[in-house]
KOLPA-487005 format. One record per residue (C-alpha): x, y, z; residue number from 1. Coordinates in steps of 0.02 Angstrom, whole numbers. Example, Ala and Ser with C-alpha at 12.3 -4.5 7.8 and 13.67 -1.06 7.14 Angstrom:
2
       u       v       w    n
     615    -225     390    1
     684     -53     357    2
END
This chain:
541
       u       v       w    n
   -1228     879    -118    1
   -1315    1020    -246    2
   -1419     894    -313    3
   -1471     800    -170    4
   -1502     981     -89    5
   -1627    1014    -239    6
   -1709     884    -220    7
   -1648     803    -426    8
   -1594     642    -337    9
   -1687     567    -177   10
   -1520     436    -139   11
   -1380     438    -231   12
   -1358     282    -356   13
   -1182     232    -430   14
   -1125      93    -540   15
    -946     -17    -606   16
    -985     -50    -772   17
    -850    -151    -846   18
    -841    -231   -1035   19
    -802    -426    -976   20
    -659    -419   -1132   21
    -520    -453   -1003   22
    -458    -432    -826   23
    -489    -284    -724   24
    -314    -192    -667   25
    -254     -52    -552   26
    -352      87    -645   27
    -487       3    -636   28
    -481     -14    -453   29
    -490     185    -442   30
    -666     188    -531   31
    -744      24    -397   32
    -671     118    -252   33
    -737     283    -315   34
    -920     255    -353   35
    -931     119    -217   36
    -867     245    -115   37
    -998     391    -167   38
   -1142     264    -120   39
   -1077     213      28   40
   -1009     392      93   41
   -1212     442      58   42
   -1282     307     133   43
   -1350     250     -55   44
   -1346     104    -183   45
   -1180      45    -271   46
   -1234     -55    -436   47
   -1115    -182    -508   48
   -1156    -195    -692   49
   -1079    -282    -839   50
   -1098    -184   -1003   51
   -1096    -345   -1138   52
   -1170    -260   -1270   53
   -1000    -316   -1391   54
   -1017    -496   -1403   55
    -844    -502   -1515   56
    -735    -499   -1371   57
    -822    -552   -1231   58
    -805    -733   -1113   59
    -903    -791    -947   60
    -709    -814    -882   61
    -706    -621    -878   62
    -880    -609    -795   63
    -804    -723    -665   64
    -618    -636    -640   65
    -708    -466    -636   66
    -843    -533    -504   67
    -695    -618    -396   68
    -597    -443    -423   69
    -725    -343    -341   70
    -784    -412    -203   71
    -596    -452    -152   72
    -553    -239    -164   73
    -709    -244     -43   74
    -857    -170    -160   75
    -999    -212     -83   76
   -1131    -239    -224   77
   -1266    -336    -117   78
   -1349    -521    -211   79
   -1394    -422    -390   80
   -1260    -412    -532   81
   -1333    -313    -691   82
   -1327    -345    -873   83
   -1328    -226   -1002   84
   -1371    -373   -1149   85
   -1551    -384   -1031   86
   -1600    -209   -1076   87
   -1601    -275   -1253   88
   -1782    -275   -1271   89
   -1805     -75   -1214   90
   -1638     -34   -1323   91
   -1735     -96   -1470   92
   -1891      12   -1417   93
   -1816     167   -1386   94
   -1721     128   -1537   95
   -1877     120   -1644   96
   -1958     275   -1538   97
   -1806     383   -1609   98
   -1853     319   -1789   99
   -2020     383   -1768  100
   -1983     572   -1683  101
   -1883     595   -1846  102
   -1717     579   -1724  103
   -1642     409   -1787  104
   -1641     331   -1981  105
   -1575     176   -2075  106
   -1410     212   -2170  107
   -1328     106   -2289  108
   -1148     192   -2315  109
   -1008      75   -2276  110
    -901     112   -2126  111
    -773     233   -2251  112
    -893     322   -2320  113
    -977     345   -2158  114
    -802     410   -2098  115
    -789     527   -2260  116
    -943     615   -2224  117
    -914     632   -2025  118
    -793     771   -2075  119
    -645     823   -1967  120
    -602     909   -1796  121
    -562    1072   -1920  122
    -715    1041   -2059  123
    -898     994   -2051  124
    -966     831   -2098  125
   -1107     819   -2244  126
   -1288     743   -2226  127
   -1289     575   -2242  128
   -1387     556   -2414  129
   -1516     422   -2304  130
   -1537     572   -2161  131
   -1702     602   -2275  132
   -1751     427   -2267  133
   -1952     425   -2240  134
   -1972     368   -2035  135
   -2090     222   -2067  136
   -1960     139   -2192  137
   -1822     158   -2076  138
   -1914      94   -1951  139
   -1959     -72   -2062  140
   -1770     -79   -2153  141
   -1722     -90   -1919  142
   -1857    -223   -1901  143
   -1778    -308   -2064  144
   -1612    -292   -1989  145
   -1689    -363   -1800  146
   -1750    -533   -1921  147
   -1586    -572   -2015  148
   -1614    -490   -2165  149
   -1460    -384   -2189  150
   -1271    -436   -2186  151
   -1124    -372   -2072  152
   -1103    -190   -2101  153
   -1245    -165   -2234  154
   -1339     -83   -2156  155
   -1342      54   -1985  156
   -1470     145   -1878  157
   -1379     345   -1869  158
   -1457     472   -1738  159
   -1492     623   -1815  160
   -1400     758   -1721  161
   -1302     897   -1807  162
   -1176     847   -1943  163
   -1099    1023   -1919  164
   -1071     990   -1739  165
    -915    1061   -1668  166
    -909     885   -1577  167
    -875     746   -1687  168
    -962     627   -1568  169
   -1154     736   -1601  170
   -1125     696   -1809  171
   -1250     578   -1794  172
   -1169     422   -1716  173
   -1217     254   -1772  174
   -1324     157   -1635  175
   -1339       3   -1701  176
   -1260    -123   -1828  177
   -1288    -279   -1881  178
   -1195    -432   -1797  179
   -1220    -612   -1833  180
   -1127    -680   -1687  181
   -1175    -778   -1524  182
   -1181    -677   -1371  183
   -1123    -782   -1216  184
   -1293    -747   -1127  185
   -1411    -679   -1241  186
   -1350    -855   -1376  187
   -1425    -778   -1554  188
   -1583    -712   -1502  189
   -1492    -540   -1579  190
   -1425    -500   -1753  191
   -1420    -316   -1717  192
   -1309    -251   -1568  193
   -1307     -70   -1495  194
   -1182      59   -1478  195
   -1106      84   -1340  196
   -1127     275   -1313  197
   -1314     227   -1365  198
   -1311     103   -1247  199
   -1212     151   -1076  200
   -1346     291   -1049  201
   -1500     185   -1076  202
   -1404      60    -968  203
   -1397     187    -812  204
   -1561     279    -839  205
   -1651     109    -839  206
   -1569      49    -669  207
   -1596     226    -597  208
   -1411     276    -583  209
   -1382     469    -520  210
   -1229     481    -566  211
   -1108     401    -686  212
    -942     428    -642  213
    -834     409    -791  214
    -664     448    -823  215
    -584     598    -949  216
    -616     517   -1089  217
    -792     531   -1085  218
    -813     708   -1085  219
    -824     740   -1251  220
    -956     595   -1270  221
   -1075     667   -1140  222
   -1165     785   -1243  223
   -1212     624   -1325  224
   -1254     547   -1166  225
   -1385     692   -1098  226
   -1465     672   -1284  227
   -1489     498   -1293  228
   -1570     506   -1097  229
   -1673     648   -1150  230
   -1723     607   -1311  231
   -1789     435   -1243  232
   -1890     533   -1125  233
   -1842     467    -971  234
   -1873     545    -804  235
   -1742     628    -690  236
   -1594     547    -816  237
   -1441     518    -730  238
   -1306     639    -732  239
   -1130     601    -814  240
    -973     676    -707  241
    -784     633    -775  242
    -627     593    -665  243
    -454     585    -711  244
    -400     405    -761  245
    -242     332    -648  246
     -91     310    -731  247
      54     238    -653  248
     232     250    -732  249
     316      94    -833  250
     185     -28    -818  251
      53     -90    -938  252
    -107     -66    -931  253
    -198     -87   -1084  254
    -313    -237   -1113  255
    -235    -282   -1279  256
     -72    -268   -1226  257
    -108    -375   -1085  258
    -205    -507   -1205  259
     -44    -498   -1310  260
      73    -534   -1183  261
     -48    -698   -1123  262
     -70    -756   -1287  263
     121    -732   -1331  264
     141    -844   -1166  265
     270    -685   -1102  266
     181    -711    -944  267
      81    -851    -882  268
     -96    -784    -883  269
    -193    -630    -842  270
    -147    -664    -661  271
      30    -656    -679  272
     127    -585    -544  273
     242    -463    -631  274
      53    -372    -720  275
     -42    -227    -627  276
    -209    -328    -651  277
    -303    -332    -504  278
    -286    -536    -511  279
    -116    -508    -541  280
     -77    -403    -375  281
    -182    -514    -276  282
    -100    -678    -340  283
      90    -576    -290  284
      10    -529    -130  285
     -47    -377    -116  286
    -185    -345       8  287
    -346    -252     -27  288
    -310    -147     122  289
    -162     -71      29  290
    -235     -45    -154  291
    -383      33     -40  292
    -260     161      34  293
    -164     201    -137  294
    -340     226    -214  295
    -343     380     -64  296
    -171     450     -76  297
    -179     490    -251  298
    -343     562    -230  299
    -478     634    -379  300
    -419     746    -492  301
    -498     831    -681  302
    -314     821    -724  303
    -236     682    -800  304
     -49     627    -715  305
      82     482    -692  306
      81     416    -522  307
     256     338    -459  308
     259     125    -462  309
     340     159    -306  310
     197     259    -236  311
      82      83    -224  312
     247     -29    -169  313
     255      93     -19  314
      55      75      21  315
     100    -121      41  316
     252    -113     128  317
     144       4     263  318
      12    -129     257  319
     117    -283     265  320
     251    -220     406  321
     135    -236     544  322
      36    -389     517  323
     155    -499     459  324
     268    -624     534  325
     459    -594     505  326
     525    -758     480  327
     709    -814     448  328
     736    -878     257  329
     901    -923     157  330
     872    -885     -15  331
    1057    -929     -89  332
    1128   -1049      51  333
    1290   -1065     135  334
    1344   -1197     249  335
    1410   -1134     414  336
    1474   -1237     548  337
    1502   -1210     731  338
    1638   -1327     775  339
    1631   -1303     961  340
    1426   -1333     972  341
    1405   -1514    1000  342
    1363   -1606     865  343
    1176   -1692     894  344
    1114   -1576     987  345
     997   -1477     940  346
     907   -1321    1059  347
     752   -1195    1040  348
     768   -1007    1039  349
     611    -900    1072  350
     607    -749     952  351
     473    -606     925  352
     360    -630     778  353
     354    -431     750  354
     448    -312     828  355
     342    -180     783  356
     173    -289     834  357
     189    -364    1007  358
      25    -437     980  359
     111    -573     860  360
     168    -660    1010  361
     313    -749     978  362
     401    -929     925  363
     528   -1041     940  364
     659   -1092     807  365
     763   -1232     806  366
     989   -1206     816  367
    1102   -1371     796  368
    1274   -1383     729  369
    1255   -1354     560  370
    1150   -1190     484  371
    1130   -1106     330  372
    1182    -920     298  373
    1150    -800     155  374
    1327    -820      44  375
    1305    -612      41  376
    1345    -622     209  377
    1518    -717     212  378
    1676    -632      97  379
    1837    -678     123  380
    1926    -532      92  381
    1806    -393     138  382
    1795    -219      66  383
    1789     -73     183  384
    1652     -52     296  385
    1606    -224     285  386
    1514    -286     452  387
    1463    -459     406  388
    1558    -652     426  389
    1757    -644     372  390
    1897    -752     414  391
    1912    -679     618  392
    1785    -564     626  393
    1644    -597     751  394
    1442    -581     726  395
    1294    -604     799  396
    1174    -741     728  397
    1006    -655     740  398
     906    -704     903  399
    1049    -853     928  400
    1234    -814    1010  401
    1390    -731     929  402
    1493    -814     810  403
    1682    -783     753  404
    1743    -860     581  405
    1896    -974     613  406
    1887   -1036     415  407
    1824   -1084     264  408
    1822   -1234     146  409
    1824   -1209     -48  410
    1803   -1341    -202  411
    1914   -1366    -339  412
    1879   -1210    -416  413
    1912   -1126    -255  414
    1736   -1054    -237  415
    1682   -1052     -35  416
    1563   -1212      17  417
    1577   -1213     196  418
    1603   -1091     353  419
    1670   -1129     525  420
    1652   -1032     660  421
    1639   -1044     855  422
    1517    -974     979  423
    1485    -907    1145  424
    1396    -991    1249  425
    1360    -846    1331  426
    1292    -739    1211  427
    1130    -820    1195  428
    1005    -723    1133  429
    1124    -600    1037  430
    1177    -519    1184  431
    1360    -533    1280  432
    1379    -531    1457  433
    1534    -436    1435  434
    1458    -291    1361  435
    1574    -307    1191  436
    1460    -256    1053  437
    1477    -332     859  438
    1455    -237     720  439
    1334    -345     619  440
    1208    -467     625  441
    1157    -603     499  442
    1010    -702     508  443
    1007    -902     475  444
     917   -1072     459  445
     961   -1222     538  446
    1008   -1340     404  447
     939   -1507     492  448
     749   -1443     487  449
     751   -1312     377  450
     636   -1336     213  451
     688   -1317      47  452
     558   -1196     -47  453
     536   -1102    -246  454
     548    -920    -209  455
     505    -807    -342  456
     570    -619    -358  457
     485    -519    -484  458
     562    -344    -559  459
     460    -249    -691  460
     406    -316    -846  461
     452    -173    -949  462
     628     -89    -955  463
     636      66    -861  464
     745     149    -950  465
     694     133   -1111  466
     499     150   -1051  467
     344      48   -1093  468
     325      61   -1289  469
     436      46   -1433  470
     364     178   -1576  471
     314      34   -1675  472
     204      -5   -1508  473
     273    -138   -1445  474
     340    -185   -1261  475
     508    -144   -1201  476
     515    -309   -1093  477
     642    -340    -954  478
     726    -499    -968  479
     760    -498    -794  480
     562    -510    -739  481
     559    -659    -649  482
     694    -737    -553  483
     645    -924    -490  484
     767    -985    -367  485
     727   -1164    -312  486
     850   -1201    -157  487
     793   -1093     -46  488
     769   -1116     152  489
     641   -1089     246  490
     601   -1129     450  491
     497   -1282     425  492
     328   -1226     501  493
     327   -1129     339  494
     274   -1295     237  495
     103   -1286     313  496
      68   -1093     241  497
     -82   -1092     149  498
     -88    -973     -27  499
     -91    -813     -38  500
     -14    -805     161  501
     112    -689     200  502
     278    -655     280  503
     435    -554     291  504
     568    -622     255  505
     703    -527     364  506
     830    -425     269  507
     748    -485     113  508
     549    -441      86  509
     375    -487     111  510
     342    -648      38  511
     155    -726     -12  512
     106    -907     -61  513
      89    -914    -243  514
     -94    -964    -256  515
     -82   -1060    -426  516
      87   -1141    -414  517
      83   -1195    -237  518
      25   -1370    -160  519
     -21   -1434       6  520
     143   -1453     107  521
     255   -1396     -59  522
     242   -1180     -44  523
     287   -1067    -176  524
     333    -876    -127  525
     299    -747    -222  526
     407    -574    -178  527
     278    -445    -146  528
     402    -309    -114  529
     563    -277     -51  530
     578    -204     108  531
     673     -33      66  532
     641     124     -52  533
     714     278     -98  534
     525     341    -123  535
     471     475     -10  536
     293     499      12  537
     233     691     -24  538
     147     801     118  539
     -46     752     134  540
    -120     936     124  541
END
C-alpha cells in the first residue's frame, strides 16, 4: 500500500519462480497462492516464471508437472510462461558492465580456496589475490570463458563487494562459472551459467516485478539482491519482502528426499499418493478448493512454525462433506443372508445422496437375498456396549428394513463365512411402525450387483513416533503406508466413475479414482481421508 501510495510502483507485479529440478509440493503451494494472490487482491499482474539457470538438474517433465500444478491450485498466469535461461544474453551484459565499473573480476581459486578466504560468521574473509585483476583482462579471461576456453571450475567471475562484510553472502559471491553441459532449452549455446543470487534479481527487474516475495531464507541474501539491481542500473528495481516458509509436521518435503524415495522405487513416482507434492495430493484427491483454504488458515507470518498434518486433512474433509455423494461400500466382505426375503427377488430403495446437501438429489440401490456387510460389524460374542449384528440382536440395514441375527456359519477353522438373519417387512426404510428403536445401524451392498473394486488406504510415510529423519538423515518410513485391499464392494454405478471423482464412503472415508491406476469400467480408490479427527481447529482472530 506505502509504495503504491508513493507512487514507487504504478501496479503491483508478482512472480512463482520455481527451479524445474522436481515436483512442486504443499510449501510450495503457499508461495503460488501468495503472490498470485497480491496481484490479484491489487488488481495487478501475476508472472509465472521458471528460473533454469542450473542446467545439472533440470528436465522438460518438471516444466510440465509444475505448469499442470499451477493452473490446477487456480493461479491464473494468463498465455505467457517466463524463462530465466532467455535473459541469458542481458546476464552476460550486465555481467561484463560490472567488469568494467571495477565491481566484478575473473578469479581463478578453486572452490576450497575460495571457501578459505570467504572467512567465517565470527572472522573476516581476505581479498581474493585476483580482486586487483586489471578490468579489461577480466573482461577478456569472461569472454574466453563465454567461447570454451576454460574447464569446469577453472575459472569464476566474483563481485567485488566487501570481504569484511558482516554478511557472508556480500564477500564477493561468485556470479558465474563455467559449465559444459546441455541446457534443455538453451542446447549448448552456453558454457558459462549464472548464479543464482546474480541471477533471480536480474530475472525480476527485467520482467518488471514489484515485489519478490520470498521466503526466510532469503533475508540474508537480499542485501545482495538490492546490489546486484542497483549496481546494474536498472530503474525502479523491484523490492525483495520474505515470508515464513510452511512446514507441516512428519512429512517430507525436501526435493532430494523426494527424488530419493522415487528413485529407491519406495513410492511409485513423484505423484504418489502417500507424498505432500502437489501432484501427489491431487492424484489422492484432494481438491484445490481445500489446499486454497489451508493456504488461508495458516495465514503469513515472519516466524517460522510446524503446522499440524491434521490441520490440511480437516480443510478436505470440510471441502469434501458437502459435495460429495455418500455411497455404500464393503471394504472386507461378509456374507449375510435374509432367510425369510424371497430368494429372486430383488427391490429398489431410494436413499439421499447427502444428507447435509439436499441438492444431491437422491438414488436408488438395489436389496435381494443375499448382501454383503462389513465383518467389523458382526461378532459373535460381543464386548460391552456393542450395538452392531450378534447372534439375536436386531439392526437396522441403512436406508433398507431391520434385521435380527438368527446364526452364523463357520469353516473348518471355525472362522465366520456367512450370516443369517430375518427382516421386517415393515421396517422399510429403517423405520418400525411399532415405534421400537435399534441401537445400531450397519450399512451394506447387495451381493448380486455389487462390483468388486482395489481400494487403497494410505497412512503416513514416515513413522510418527520416531519423526521424519534418522541422524544419519535418512527416512523413518512406515511400513504400514499403503494398504491395497482388492475385494472390495462397491454399488455398481460406481464402475462408470471417472479419475480423480469422489465419494464418501459411509462410516469409512472419502474415496477418489486413482488417476494413474484406474481404467475405463475397472476403478481404483484412493482414501483421501478418513472421516473423523481428534483435531480441533483454533479460534480465527
Amino acid at each position: 500500500d506505502k509504495d503504491l501510495a508513493e507512487g514507487r510502483y504504478k501496479e503491483v507485479v508478482t512472480r512463482f519462480p520455481p527451479e524445474p529440478n522436481g515436483y512442486l509440493h504443499i510449501g510450495h503451494a503457499k508461495s503460488i497462492l501468495l503472490n498470485y494472490g497480491m496481484a490479484k487482491e491489487y488488481n495487478g499482474t501475476f508472472h509465472m516464471r521458471f528460473d533454469d539457470t542450473n542446467p545439472t538438474k533440470e528436465k522438460e517433465e518438471f516444466v510440465d508437472s509444475i505448469i499442470e500444478d499451477i493452473k490446477w491450485l487456480g493461479a491464473d498466469f494468463g498465455d505467457t510462461i517466463y524463462f530465466a535461461s532467455d535473459y541469458f544474453p542481458k546476464m552476460y551484459e550486465i555481467a561484463e558492465k560490472l567488469i568494467m565499473k571495477g565491481k566484478a573480476y575473473a578469479s581463478d581459486l578453486n572452490a576450497e580456496q575460495i571457501r578459505e578466504y570467504r572467512g567465517t560468521l565470527t572472522e573476516p574473509g581476505k581479498e581474493d589475490p585476483n580482486s586487483t585483476r586489471p578490468a579489461e583482462e577480466s573482461l577478456q579471461i569472461f569472454h574466453d570463458m563465454r567461447d570454451g576456453k576454460y574447464a569446469d571450475g577453472e575459472m569464476v567471475i566474483r563481485a567485488r563487494i566487501d570481504m569484511s562484510s558482516p554478511n557472508i553472502n556480500m564477500r564477493d559471491p561468485i556470479i558465474y562459472r563455467v559449465a559444459h553441459m546441455s541446457h534443455h532449452r538453451q542446447g549448448d549455446k552456453w558454457c558459462i551459467y549464472p548464479m543464482y543470487d546474480f541471477a533471480h534479481p536480474i530475472e525480476d527487474a527485467i520482467e518488471g516485478i514489484t515485489h519478490s516475495l520470498c521466503t526466510l531464507e532469503f533475508e540474508d541474501h537480499r542485501p545482495l539482491y538490492d546490489w546486484v539491481v542497483r549496481e546494474a542500473e536498472f530503474e525502479n528495481p523491484p523490492r525483495q519482502i520474505e515470508f515464513a516458509k510452511m512446514y507441516l509436521t512428519n512429512v517430507i518435503t525436501g526435493k532430494r528426499y523426494i527424488k530419493k524415495l522415487v528413485e529407491d522405487g519406495i513410492v511409485d513416482g513423484w505423484d504418489d499418493p502417500r507424498l505432500v507434492s502437489i501432484a501427489g495430493l491431487r492424484r489422492r484427491g484432494f481438491s484445490p478448493e481445500s489446499i486454497q483454504n489451508f493456504v488461508r488458515l495458516t495465514g503469513i507470518s515472519k516466524s517460522n512454525a510446524s503446522i499440524e498434518y491434521a490441520q490440511l486433512e480437516y480443510c478436505i474433509r470440510e471441502d469434501l462433506k458437502q459435495r460429495d455423494i455418500r455411497v455404500m461400500a464393503v471394504l472386507h466382505p461378509l456374507k449375510l443372508v435374509i432367510d425369510n426375503y424371497p430368494e429372486g427377488q430383488t427391490e429398489e430403495l431410494p436413499v439421499q445422496n447427502n444428507v447435509e446437501n439436499e441438492a444431491l438429489g437422491e438414488r436408488n440401490v438395489k436389496f435381494s437375498h443375499e448382501l454383503y456387510i462389513e465383518e467389523e460389524d458382526f461378532v459373535v460374542d460381543p464386548p460391552k456396549k456393542y450395538k452392531r449384528l450378534y447372534p439375536g440382536n436386531e439392526v437396522r440395514l441403512m436406508n433398507a428394513y431391520f434385521v435380527t441375527c438368527t446364526g452364523y456359519d463357520t469353516d473348518e477353522d471355525g472362522n465366520v463365512t456367512c450370516v443369517h438373519c430375518t427382516y421386517d417387512p415393515e421396517s422399510r426404510g429403517g423405520n418400525s411402525p411399532d415405534g421400537r428403536k435399534v441401537r445400531g445401524t450397519i450399512h451394506w451392498v447387495d451381493a448380486a450387483s455389487a462390483a468388486k473394486v482395489e481400494v487403497r488406504q494410505f497412512e503416513n510415510l514416515v513413522d510418527e513416533e520416531l519423526g521424519v529423519y534418522n541422524e544419519d538423515g535418512s527416512i523413518n518410513l512406515n511400513p504400514n503406508s499403503k494398504t491395497v485391499l482388492t475385494d472390495c464392494y462397491v454399488e455398481p454405478w460406481l464402475l462408470d466413475a471417472k479419475a480423480y471423482d469422489s465419494f464418501q464412503f459411509v462410516r469409512d472415508g472419502f474415496y477418489c479414482v486413482d488417476s494413474r491406476d484406474s481404467k475405463e469400467g475397472q476403478p481404483v480408490f484412493n482414501r483421501v481421508v478418513s472421516l473423523k479427527s481428534s483435531y480441533k481447529m483454533p479460534e480465527q482472530k
